[in-house]
N, CA, C and O atoms as a Tinker XYZ file with bonds, in Angstrom:
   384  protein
     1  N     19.400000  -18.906000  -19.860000    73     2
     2  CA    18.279000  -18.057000  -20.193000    64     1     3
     3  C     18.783000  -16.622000  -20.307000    63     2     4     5
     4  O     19.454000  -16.225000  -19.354000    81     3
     5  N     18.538000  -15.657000  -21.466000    73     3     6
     6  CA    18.879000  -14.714000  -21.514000    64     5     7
     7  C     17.432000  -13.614000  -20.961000    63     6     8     9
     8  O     16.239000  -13.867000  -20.796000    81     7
     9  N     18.047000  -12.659000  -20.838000    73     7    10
    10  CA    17.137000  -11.511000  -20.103000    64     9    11
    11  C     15.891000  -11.155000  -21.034000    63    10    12    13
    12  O     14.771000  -10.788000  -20.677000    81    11
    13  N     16.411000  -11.373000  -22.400000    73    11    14
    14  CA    15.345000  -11.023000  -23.412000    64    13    15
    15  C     13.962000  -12.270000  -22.979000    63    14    16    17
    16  O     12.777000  -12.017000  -22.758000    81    15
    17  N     14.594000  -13.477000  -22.976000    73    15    18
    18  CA    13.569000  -14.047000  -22.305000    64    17    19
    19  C     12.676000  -14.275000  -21.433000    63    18    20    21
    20  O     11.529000  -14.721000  -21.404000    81    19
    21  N     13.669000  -13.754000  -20.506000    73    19    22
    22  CA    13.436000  -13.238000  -18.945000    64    21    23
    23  C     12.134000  -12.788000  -19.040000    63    22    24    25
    24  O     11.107000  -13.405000  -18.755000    81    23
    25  N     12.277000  -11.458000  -19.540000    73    23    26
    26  CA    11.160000  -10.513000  -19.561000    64    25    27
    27  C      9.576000  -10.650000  -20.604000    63    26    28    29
    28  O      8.717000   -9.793000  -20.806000    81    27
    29  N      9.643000  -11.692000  -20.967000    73    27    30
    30  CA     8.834000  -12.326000  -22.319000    64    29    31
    31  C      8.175000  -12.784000  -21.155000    63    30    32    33
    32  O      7.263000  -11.966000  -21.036000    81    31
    33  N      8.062000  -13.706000  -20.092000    73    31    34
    34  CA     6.995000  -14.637000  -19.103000    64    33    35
    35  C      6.588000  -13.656000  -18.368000    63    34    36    37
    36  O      7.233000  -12.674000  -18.003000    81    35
    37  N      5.170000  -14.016000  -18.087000    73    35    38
    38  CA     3.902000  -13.727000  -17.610000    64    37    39
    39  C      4.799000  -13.588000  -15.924000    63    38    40    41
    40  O      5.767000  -14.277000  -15.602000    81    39
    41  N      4.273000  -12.734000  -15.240000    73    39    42
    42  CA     5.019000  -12.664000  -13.553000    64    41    43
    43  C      3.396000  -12.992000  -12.987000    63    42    44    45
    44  O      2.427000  -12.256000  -13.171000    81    43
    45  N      3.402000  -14.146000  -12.341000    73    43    46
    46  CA     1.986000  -14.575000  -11.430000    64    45    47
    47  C      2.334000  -14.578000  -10.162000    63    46    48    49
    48  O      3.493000  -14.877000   -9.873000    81    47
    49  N      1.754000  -14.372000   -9.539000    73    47    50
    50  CA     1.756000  -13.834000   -7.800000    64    49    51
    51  C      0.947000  -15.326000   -7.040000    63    50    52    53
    52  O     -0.276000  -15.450000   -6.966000    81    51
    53  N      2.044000  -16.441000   -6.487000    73    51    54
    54  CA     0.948000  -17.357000   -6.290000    64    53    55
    55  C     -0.219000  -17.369000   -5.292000    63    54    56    57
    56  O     -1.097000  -18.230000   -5.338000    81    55
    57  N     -0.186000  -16.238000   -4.263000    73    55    58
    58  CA    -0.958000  -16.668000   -3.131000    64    57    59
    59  C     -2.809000  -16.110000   -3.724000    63    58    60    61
    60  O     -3.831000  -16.761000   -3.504000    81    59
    61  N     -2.743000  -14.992000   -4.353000    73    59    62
    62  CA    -3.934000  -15.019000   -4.955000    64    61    63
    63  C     -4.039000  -15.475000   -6.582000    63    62    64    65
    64  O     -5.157000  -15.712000   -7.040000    81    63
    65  N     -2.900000  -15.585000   -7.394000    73    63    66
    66  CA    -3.442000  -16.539000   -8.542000    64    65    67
    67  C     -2.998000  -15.169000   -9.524000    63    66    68    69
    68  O     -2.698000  -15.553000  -10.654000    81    67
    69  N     -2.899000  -13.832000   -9.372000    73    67    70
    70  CA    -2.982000  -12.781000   -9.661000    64    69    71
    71  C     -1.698000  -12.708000  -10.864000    63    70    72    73
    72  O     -0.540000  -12.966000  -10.534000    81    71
    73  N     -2.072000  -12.313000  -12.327000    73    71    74
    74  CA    -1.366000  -11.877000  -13.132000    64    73    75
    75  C     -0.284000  -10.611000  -12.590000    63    74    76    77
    76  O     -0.811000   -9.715000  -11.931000    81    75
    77  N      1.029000  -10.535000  -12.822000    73    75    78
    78  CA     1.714000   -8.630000  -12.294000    64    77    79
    79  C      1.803000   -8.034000  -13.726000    63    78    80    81
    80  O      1.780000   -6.843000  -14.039000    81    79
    81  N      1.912000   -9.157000  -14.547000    73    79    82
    82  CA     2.887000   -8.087000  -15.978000    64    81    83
    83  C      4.263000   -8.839000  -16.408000    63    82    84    85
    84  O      4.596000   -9.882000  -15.844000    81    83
    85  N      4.668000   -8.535000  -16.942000    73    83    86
    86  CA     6.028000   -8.868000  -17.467000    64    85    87
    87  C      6.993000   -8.330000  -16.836000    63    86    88    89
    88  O      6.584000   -7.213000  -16.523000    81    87
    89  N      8.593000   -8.537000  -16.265000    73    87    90
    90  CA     9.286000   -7.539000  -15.785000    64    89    91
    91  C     10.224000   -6.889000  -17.380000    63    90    92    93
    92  O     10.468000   -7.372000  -18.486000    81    91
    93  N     10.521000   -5.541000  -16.675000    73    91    94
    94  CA    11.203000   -4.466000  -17.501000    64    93    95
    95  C     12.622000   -4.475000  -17.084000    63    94    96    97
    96  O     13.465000   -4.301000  -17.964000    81    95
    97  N     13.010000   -4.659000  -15.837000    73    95    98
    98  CA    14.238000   -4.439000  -15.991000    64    97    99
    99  C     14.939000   -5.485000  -14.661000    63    98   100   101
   100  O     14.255000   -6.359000  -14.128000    81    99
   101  N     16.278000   -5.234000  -14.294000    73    99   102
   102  CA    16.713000   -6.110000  -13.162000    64   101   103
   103  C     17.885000   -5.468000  -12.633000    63   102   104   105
   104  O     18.659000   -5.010000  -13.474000    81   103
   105  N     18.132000   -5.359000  -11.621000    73   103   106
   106  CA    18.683000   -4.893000  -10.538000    64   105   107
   107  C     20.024000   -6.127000   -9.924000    63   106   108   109
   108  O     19.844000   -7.051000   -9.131000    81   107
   109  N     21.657000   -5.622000  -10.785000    73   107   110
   110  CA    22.383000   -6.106000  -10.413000    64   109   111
   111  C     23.518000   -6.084000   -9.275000    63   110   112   113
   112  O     24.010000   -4.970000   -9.098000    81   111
   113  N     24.006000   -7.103000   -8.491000    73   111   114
   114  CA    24.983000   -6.956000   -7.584000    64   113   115
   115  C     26.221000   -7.269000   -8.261000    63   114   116   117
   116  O     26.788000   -8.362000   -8.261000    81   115
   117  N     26.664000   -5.985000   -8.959000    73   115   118
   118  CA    27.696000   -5.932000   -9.890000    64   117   119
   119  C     29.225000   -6.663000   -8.869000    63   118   120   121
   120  O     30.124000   -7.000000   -9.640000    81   119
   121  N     29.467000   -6.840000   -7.797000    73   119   122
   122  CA    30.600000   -7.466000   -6.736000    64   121   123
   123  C     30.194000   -8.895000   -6.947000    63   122   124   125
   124  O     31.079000   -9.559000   -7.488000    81   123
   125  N     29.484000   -9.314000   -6.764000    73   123   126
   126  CA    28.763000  -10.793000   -6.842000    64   125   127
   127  C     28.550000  -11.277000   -8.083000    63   126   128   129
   128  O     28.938000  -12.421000   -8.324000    81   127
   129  N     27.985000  -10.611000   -8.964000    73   127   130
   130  CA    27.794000  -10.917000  -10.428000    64   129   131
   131  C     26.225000  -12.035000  -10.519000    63   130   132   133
   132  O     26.025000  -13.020000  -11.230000    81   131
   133  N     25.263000  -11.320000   -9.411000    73   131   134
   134  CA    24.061000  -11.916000   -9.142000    64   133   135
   135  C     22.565000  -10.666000   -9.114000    63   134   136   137
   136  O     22.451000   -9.466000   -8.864000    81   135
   137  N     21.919000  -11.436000   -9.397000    73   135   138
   138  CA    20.959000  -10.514000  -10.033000    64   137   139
   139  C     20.191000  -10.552000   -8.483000    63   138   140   141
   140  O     20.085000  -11.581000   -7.816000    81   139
   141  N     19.684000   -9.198000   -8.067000    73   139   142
   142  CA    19.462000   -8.779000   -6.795000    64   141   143
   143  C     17.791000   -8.646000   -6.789000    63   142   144   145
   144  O     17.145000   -8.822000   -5.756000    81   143
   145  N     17.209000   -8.331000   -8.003000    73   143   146
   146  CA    15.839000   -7.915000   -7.783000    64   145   147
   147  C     15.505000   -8.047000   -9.512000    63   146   148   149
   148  O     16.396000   -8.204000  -10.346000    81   147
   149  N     14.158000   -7.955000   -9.812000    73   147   150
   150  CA    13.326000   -7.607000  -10.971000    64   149   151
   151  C     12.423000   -6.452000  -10.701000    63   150   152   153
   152  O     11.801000   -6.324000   -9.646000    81   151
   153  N     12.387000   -5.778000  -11.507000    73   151   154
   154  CA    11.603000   -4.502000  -11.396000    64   153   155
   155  C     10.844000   -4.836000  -12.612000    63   154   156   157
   156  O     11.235000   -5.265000  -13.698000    81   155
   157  N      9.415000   -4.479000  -12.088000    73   155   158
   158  CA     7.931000   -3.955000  -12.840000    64   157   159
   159  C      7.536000   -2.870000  -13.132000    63   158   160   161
   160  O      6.389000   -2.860000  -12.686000    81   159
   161  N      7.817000   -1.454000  -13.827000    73   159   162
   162  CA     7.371000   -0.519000  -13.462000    64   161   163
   163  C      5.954000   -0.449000  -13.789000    63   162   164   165
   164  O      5.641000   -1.175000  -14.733000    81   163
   165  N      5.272000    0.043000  -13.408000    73   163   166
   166  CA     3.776000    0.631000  -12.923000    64   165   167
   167  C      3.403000    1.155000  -14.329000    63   166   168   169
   168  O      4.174000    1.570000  -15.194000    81   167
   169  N      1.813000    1.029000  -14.380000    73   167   170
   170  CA     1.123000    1.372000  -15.586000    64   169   171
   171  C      1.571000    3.320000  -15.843000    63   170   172   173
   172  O      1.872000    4.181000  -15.017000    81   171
   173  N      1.435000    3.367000  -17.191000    73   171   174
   174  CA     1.829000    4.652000  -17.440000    64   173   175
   175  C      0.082000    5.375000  -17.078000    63   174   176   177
   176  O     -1.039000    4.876000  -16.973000    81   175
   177  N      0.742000    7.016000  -16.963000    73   175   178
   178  CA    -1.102000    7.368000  -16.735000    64   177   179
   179  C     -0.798000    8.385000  -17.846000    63   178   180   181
   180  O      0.247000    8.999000  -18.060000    81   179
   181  N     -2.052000    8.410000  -18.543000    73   179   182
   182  CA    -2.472000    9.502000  -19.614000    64   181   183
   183  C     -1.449000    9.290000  -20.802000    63   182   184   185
   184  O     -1.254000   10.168000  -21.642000    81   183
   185  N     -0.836000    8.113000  -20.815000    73   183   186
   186  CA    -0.178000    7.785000  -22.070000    64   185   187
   187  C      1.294000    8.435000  -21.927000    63   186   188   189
   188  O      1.888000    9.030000  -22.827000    81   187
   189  N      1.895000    8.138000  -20.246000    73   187   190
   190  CA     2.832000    8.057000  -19.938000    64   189   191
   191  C      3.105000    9.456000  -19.806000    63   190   192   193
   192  O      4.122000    9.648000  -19.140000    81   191
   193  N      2.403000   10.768000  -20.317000    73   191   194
   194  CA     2.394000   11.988000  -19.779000    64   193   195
   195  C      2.177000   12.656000  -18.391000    63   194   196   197
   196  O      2.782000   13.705000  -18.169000    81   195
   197  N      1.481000   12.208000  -17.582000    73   195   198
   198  CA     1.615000   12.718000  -16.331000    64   197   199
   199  C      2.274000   11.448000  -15.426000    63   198   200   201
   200  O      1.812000   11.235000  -14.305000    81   199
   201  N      3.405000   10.589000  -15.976000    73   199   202
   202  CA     4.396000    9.892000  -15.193000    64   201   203
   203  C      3.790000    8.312000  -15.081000    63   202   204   205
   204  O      3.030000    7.962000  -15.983000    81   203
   205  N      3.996000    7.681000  -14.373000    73   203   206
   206  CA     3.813000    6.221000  -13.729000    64   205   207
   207  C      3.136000    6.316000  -12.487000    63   206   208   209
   208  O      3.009000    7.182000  -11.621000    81   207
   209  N      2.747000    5.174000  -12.666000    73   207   210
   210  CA     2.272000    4.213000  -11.049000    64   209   211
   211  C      3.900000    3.823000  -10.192000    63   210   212   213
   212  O      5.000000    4.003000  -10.714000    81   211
   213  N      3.710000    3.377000   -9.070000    73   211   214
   214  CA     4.376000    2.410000   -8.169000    64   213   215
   215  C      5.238000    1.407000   -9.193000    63   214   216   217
   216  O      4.931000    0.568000  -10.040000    81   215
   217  N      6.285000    1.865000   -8.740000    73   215   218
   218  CA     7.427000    0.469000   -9.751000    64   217   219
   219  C      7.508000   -0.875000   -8.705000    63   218   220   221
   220  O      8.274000   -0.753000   -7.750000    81   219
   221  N      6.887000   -1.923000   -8.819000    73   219   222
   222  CA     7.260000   -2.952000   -8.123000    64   221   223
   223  C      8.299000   -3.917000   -7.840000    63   222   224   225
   224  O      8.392000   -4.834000   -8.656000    81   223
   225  N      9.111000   -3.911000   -6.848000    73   223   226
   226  CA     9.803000   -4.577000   -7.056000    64   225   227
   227  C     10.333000   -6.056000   -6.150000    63   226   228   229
   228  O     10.386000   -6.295000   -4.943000    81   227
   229  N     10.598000   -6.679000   -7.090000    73   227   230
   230  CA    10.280000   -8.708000   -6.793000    64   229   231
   231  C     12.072000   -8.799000   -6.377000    63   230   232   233
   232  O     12.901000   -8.690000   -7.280000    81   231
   233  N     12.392000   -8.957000   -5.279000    73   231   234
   234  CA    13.492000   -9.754000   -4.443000    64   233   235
   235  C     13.742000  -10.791000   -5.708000    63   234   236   237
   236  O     12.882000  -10.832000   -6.588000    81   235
   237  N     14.814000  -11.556000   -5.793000    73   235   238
   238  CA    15.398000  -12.855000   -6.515000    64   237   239
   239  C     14.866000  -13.816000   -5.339000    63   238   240   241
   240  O     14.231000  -14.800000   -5.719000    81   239
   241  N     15.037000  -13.657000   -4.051000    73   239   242
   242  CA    14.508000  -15.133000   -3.424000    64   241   243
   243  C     13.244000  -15.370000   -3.105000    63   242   244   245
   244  O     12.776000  -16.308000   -2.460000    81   243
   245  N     12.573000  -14.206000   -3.736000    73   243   246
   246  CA    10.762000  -14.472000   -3.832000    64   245   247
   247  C     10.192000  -15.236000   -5.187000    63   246   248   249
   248  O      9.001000  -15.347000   -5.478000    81   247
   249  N     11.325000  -15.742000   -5.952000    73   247   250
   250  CA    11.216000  -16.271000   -7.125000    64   249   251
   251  C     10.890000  -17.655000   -6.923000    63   250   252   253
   252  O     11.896000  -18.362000   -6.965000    81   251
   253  N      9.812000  -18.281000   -6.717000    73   251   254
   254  CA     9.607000  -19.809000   -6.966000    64   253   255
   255  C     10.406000  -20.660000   -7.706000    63   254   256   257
   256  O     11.389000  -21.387000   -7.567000    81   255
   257  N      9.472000  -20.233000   -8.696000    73   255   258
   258  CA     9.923000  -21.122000   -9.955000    64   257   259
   259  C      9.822000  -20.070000  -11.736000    63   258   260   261
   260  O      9.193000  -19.175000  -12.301000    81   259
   261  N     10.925000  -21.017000  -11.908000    73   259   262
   262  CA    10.612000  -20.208000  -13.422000    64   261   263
   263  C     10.377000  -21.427000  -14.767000    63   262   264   265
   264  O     11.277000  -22.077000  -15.300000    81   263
   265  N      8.920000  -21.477000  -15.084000    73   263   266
   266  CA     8.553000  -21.733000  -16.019000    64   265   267
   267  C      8.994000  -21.617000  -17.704000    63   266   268   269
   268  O      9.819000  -20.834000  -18.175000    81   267
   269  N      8.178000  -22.648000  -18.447000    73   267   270
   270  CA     8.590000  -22.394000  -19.725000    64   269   271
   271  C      7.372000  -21.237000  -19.993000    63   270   272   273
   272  O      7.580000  -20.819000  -21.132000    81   271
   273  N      6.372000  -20.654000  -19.510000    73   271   274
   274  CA     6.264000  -19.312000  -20.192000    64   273   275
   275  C      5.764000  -18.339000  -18.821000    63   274   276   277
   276  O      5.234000  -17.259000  -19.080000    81   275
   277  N      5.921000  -18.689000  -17.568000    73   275   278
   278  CA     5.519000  -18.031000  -16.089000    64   277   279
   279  C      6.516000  -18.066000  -15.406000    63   278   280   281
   280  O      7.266000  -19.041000  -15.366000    81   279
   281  N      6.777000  -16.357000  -14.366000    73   279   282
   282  CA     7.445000  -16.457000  -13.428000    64   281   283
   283  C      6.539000  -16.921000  -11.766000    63   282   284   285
   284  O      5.601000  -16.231000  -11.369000    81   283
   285  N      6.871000  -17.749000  -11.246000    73   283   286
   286  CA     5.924000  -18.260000   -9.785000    64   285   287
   287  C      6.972000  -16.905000   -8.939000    63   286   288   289
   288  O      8.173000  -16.653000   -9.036000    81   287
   289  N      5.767000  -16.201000   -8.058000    73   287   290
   290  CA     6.460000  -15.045000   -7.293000    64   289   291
   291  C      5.792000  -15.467000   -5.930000    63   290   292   293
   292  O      4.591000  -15.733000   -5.896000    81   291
   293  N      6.517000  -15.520000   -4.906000    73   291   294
   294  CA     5.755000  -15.001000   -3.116000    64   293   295
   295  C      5.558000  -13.626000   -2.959000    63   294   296   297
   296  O      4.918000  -13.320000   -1.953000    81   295
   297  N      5.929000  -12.726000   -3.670000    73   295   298
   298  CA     5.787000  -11.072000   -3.160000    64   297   299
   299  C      4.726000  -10.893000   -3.165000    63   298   300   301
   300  O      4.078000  -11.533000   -3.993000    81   299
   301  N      4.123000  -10.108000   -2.416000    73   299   302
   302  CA     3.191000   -9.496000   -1.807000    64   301   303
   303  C      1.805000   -8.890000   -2.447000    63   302   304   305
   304  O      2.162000   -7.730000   -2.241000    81   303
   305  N      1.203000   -8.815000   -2.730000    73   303   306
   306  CA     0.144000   -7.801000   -4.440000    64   305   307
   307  C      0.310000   -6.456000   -3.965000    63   306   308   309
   308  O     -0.033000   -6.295000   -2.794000    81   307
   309  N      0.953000   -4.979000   -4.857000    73   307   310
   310  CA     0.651000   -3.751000   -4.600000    64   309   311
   311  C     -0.218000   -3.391000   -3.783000    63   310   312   313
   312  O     -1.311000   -3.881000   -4.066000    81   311
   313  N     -0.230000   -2.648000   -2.746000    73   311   314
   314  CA    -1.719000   -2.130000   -2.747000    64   313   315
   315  C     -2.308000   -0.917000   -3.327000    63   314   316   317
   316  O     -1.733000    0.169000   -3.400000    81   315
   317  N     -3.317000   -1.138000   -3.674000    73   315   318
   318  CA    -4.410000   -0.306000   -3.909000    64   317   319
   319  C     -4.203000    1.148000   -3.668000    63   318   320   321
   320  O     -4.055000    1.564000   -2.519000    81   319
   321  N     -4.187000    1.966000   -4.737000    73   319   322
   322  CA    -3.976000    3.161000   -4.255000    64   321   323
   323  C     -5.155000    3.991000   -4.662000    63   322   324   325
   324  O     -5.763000    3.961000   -5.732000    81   323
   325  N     -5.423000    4.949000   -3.306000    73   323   326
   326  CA    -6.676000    5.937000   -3.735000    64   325   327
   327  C     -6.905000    6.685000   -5.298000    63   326   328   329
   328  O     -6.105000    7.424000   -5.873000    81   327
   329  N     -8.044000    6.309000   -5.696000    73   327   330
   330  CA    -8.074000    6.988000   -7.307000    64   329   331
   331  C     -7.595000    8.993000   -6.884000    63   330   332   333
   332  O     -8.002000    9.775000   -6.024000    81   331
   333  N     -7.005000    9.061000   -7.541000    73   331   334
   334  CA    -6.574000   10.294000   -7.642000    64   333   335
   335  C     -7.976000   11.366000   -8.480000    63   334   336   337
   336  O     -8.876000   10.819000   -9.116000    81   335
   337  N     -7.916000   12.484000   -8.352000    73   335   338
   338  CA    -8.935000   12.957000   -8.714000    64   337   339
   339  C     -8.553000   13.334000  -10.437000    63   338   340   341
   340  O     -7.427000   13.502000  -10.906000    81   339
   341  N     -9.943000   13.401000  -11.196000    73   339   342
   342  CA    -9.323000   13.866000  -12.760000    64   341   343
   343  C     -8.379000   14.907000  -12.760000    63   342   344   345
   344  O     -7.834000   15.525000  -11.846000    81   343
   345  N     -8.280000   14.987000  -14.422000    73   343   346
   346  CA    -7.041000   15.820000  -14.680000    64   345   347
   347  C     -8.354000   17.031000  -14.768000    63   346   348   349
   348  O     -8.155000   18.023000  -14.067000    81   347
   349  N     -9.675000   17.008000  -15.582000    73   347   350
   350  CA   -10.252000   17.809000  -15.275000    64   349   351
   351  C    -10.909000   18.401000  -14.142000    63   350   352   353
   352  O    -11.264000   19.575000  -14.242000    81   351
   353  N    -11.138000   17.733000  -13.022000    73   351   354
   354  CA   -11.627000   18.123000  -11.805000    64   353   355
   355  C    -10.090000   18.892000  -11.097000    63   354   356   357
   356  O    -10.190000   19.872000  -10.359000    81   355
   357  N     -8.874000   18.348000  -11.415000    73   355   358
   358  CA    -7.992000   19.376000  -11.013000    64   357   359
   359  C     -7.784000   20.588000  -11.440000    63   358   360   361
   360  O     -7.197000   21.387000  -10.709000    81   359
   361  N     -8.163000   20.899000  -12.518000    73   359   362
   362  CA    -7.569000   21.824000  -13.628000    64   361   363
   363  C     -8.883000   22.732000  -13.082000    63   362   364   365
   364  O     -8.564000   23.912000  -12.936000    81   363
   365  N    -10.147000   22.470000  -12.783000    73   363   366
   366  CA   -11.380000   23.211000  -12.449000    64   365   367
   367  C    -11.200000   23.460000  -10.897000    63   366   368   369
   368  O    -12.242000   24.001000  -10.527000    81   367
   369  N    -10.219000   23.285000   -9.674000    73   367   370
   370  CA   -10.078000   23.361000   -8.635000    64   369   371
   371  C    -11.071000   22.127000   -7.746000    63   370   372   373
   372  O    -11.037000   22.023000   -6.520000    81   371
   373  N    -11.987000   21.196000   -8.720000    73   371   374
   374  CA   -13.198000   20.709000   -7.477000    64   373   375
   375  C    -12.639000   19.486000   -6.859000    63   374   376   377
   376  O    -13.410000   18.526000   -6.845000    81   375
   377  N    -11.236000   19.280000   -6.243000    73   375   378
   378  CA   -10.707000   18.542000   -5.479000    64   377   379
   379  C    -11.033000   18.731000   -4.003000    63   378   380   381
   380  O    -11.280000   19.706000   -3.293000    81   379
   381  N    -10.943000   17.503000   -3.831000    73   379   382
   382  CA   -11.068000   17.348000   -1.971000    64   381   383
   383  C    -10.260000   17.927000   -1.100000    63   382   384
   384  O    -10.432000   17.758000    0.107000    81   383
């Protein structure tokens, strides 16, 4: 399986059933010649102008199974992060 493929399957989280995304990239143990992790990075905000979310990242032995179009994951679901206040409520000072 090449990486291009890799990153083509759906990443499902089995304990709640939960879609993650596709992974973007992977994290090698260049001494070993074994792939150490998959990285998700995080939704872009404002069209990738004011940066990213949380990059997630999936261990290789949290990997179940790999499907003909799903990765099966044990990792954990992100949590939830407090909505940040607008770009206009910042720009007007009316933050908390």
């Amino acid at each position: 399986m090449t990486f291009r493929e890799l990153c083509a399957k759906e990443v499902v989280q089995l304990q709640e059933g939960a879609c993650l995304g596709k992974v973007d990239d992977m994290v090698i143990d260049l001494e070993h010649a074994q792939i150490e992790s998959l990285l998700m990075l995080g939704r872009p905000r404002l069209f990738g102008l004011l940066g990213r979310g949380e990059t997630l990242t999936i261990p290789w032995s949290d990997i179940e199974k790999i499907g003909a179009d799903a990765l099966l994951v044990k990792t954990p679901l992100p949590e939830e992060s407090s909505p940040q206040p607008g770009l206009l409520d910042r720009l007007l000072g009316r933050t908390k």
